[in-house]
C-alpha positions in Angstrom: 0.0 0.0 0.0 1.4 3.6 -1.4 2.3 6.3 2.0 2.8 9.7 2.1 5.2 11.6 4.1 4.7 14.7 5.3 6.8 17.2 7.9 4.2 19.0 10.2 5.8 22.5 11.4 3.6 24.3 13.6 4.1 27.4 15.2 2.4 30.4 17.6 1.9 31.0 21.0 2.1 27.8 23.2 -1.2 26.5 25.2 -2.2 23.6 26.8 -3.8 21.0 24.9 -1.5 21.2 21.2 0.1 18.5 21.2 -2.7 16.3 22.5 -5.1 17.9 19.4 -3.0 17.7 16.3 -2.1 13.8 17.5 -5.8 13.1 17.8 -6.3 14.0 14.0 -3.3 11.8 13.2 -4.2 8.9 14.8 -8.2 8.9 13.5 -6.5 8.9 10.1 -4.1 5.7 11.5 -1.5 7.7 10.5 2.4 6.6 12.1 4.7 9.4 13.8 8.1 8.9 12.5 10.0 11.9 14.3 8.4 14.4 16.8 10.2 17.3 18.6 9.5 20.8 20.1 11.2 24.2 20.9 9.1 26.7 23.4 11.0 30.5 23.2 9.1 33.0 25.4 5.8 31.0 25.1 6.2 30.7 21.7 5.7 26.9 20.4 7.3 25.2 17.5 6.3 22.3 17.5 7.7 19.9 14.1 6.3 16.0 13.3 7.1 13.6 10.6 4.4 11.5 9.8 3.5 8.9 7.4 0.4 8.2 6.5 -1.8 6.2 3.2 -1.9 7.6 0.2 -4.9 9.0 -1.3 -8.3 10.1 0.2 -6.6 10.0 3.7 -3.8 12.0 2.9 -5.9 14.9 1.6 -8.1 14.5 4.6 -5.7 14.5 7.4 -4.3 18.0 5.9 -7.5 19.4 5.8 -8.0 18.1 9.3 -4.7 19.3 10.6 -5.4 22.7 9.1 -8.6 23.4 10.6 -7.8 21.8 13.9 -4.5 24.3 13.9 -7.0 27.7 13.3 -9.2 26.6 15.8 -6.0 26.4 18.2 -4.4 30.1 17.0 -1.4 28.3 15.7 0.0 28.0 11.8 0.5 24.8 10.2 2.8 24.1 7.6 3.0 20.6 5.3 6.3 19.6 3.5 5.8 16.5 1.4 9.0 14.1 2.0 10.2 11.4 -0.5 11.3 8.3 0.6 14.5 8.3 -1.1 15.2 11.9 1.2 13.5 10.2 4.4 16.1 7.2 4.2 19.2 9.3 3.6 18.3 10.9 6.4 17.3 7.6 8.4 21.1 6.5 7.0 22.8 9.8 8.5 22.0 8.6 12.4 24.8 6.0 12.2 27.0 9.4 12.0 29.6 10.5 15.3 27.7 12.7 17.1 29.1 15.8 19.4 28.8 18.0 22.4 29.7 21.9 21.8 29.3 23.9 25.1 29.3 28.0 25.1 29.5 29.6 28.5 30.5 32.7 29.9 28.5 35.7 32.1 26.9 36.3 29.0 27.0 35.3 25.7 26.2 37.2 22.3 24.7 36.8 19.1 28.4 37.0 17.8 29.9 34.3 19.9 27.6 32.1 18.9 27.8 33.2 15.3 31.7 32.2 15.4 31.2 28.9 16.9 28.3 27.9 14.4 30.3 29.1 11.4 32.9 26.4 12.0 30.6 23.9 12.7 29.2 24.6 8.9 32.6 24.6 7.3 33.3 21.4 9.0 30.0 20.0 6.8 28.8 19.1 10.5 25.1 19.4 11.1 23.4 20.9 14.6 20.7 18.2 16.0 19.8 20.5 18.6 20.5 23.7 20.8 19.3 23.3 24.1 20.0 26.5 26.7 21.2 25.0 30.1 21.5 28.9 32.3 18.1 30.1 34.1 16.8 32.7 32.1 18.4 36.2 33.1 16.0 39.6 34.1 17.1 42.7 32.3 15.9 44.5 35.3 17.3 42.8 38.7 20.9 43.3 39.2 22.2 39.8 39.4 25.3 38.6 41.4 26.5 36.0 40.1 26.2 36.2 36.2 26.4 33.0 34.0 25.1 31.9 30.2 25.6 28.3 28.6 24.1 26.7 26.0 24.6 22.9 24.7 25.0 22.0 21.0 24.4 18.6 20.0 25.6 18.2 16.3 26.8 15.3 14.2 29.1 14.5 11.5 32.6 13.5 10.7 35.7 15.9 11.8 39.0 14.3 10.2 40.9 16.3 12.0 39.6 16.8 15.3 43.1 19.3 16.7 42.6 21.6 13.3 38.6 22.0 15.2 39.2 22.4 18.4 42.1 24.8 17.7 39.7 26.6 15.9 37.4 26.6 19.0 39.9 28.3 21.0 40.8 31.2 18.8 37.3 32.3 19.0 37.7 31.5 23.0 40.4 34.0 23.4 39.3 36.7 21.1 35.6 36.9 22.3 36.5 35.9 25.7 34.2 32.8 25.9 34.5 29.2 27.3 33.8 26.3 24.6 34.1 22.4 25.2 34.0 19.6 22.5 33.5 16.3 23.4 32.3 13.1 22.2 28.7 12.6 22.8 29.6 8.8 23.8 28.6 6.3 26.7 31.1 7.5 28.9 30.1 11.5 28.8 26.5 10.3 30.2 28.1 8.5 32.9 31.0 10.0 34.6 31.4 9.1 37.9 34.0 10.6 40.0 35.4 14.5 39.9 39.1 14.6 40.9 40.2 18.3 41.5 43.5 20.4 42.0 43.7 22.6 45.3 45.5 25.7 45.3 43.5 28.2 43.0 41.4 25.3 41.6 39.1 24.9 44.9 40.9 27.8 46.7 41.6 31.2 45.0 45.0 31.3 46.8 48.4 29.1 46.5 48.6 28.0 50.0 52.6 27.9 50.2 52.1 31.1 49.0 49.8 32.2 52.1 52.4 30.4 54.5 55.5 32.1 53.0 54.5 35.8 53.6 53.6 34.7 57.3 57.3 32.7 57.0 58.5 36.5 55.6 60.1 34.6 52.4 57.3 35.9 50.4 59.1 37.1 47.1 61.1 33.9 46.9 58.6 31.6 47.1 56.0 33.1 44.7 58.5 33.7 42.1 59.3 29.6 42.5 56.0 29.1 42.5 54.9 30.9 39.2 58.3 29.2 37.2 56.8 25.6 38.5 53.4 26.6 37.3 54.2 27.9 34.2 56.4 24.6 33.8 59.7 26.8 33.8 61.1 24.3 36.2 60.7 20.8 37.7 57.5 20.4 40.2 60.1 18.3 42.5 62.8 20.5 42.7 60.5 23.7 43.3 59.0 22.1 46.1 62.2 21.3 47.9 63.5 24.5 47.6 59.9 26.7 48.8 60.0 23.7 51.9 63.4 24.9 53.0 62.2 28.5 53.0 59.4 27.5 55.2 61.4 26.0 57.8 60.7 27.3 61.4 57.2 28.3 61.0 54.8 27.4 63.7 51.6 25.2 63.2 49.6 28.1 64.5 49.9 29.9 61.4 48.7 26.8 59.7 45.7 26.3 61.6 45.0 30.1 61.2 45.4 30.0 57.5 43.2 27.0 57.0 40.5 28.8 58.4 40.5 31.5 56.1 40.9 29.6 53.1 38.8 31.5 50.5 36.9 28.6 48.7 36.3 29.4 45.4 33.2 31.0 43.7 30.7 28.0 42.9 32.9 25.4 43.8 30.3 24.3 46.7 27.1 24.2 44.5 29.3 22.2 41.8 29.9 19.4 44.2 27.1 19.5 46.2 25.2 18.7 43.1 27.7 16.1 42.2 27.0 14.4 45.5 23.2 14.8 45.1 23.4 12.9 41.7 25.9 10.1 43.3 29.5 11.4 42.1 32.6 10.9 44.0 34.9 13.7 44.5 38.7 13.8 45.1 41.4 16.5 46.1 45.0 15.5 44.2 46.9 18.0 44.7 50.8 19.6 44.9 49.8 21.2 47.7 49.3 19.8 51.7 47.1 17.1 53.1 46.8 20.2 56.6 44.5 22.0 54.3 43.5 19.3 52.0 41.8 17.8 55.2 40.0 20.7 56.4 38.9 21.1 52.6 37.5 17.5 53.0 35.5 18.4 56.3 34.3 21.7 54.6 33.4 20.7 51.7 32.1 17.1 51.6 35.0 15.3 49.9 35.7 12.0 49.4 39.2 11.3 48.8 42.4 13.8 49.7 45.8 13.0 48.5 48.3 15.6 48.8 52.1 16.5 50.4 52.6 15.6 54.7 54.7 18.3 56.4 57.1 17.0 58.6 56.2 19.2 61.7 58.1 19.0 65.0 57.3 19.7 68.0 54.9 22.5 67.1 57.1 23.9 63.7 57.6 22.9 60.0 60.9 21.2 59.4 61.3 22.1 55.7 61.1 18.7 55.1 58.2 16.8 54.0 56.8 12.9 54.7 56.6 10.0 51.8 56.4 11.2 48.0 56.3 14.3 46.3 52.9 14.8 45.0 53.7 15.7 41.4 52.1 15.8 38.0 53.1 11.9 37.6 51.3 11.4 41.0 48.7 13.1 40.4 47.6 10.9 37.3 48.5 7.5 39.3 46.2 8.9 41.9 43.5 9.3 39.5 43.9 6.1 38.1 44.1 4.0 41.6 41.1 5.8 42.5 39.2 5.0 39.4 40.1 1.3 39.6 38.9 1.1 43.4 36.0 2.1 42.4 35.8 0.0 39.2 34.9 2.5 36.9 36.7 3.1 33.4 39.1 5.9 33.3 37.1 7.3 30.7 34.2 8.3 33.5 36.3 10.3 35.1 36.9 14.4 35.3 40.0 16.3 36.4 40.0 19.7 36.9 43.3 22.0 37.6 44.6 25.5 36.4 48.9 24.5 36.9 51.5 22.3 34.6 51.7 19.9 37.3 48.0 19.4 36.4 48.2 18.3 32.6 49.0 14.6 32.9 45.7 14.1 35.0 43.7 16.5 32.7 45.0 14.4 29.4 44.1 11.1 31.6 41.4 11.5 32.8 38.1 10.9 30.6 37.3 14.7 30.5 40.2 17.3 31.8 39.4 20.7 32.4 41.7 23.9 33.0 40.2 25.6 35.4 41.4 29.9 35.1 44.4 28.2 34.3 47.5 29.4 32.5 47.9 29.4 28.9 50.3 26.4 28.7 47.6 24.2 30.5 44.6 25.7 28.6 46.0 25.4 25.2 47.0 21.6 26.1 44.1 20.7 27.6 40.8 18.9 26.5 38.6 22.1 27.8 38.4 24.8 30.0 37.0 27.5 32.1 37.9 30.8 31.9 34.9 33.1 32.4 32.7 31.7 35.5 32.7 29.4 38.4 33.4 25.8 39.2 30.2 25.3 39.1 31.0 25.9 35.4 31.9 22.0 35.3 27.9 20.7 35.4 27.3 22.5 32.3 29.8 20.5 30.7 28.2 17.8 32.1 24.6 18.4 30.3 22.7 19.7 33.5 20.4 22.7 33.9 20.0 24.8 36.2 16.6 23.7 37.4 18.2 20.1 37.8 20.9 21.8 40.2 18.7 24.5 41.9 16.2 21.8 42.7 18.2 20.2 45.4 19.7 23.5 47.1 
């Protein structure tokens, strides 16, 4: 028996009742929905259906139909006859990689999102689907913390997947906007554990930093400090020599800095969320197990493995207990972690802004630089530049009304 295929695009202002009318016509007609999906902007529906449906007296009824259910609703309706030879191309193109393009920032505009789309079409990739994960924003009440993101799904082959994501960051730096690629894949749905760096990563400070002006070797340490970030010199031997420049100080200070440790900006709705939706969290850091600990209290986290101070009878030695917590460290931690909990490597996260940080941000499933400096943002898989940690569950797919719901 001969079919007709037709695409359904409706649109006008949303109401109750739409979907549940136009369906009612289809199915007294017997006809079979073959795609459905809807987009509501500022109560505006657009509502599109692909429907088969027999040829002949049925056909021209159900448009008829359709059409004057649609004016007694308020809406337009609009038919596009599909062949079969189009409809199966199109069935074929589903077998096709698909992708996750995130934009975020405190705001985003038309431009940014211009950019980012106009690679995506010279790459011959097509967009399945832009979904807006941010609340929606007054343009009246003053709002303190500003954020924007918005998920595209698209699908394709990219041959050269460097060449695109290089192209990605270019328009991150020049229109100061955060975008993430990834593979839409198994393993981006189900992520499971969220390792993190310390110092400026969860804290907007570098701790041995904070200890050295209190030690009055200020100067000298932060100027090893920035070399070893910026991966000017060994992790190891930078940390020796700022440990030897600490010796002498009294635990006291630690305790006081520990207590002021300024936590940073979203970092405590991005893994109380995580918790909520059965994540495990980790601290992996260059910096100490004193204030990784208190961290762990503070914050909720599961696993802390960081540097022991040697501290005698009430002052640091300059010396430090068991291994240096390095890059190398870092990714065996996230590793051993991953296996004790029997979970690929791919369903993990990293997040970190230093170069000690890259070998667990290439390891783990998705690494993220984190305000980080340009060596580990150009090298890593994605980053965050422009908002909060809290930045992360974007990348993740979630909405705000999926986070906001359990605060």
């Amino acid at each position: 028996m001969a079919t007709d295929i037709f695409l359904l695009n409706i649109s006008g202002p949303d109401k109750p009742g739409l979907t549940s009318g136009l369906t009612s016509v289809l199915a007294e007609y017997g006809a079979k929905i073959l795609d459905i999906g809807q987009a509501n902007i500022h109560d505006t529906l657009s509502l599109g259906m692909l429907f088969k449906i027999t040829s002949g007296e049925k056909s021209s009824a159900v448009q008829k139909d359709l059409l004057f259910k649609a004016y007694e609703l308020g809406i337009t309706a609009k038919f596009t006859p599909i062949t079969l030879e189009d409809y199966e191309d199109w069935v074929n193109q589903q077998g096709k990689d698909r992708y996750i393009v995130t934009i975020l920032g405190e705001k985003l505009a038309a431009q940014q999102i211009s950019e980012v789309t106009k690679v995506i079409s010279e790459k011959n990739l097509n967009i399945d689907s832009i979904k807006r994960l941010t609340g929606r924003l007054s343009l009246v009440k003053q709002v303190e913390y500003p954020r924007a993101s918005i998920q595209l799904s698209i699908r394709g082959k990219i041959d050269d997947k460097t060449d695109f994501t290089g192209k990605m960051m270019e328009i991150s730096r020049a229109l100061d906007v955060d975008i993430a690629f990834q593979e839409d894949n198994i393993f981006r749905r189900n992520r499971r554990l969220v390792c993190f760096d310390m110092d400026s990563t969860l804290i907007q400070t570098e701790v041995i930093d904070e200890l050295a002006e209190r030690a009055g070797v200020g100067n000298e340490v932060k100027a090893i400090t920035e070399s070893a970030m910026q991966g000017e010199i060994d992790f190891n031997e930078s940390f020796k020599k700022r440990m030897k420049l600490l010796k002498g100080l009294s635990e006291d200070v630690l305790k006081d800095v520990a207590k002021n440790l300024p936590i940073t900006k979203g970092a405590r709705r991005l893994i109380d969320t995580l918790h909520s939706y059965g994540f495990k969290t980790a601290i992996l850091s260059g910096g100490f197990t004193y204030f990784g600990h208190y961290l762990q209290e503070k914050l909720d986290i599961d696993y802390v493995y960081a540097n022991q101070l040697e501290i005698e009878n009430g002052v640091l030695t300059g010396g430090y207990i068991g291994d240096i917590v390095d890059g190398n460290k870092k990714a065996e931690y996230l590793k051993l972690i991953a296996e004790n909990m029997q979970i690929d490597i791919n369903q993990t996260i990293a997040v970190g802004d230093g170069a000690n940080d890259l070998q667990m941000l290439n390891l783990a499933g998705l690494g993220i630089a984190f305000h980080a400096k340009p060596k580990v943002k150009d090298n890593a898989q994605s980053s965050i530049s422009s908002i909060g940690l809290d930045g992360v569950l974007y990348l993740l797919g979630y909405h705000d009304r999926q986070i906001d719901l359990l605060e």
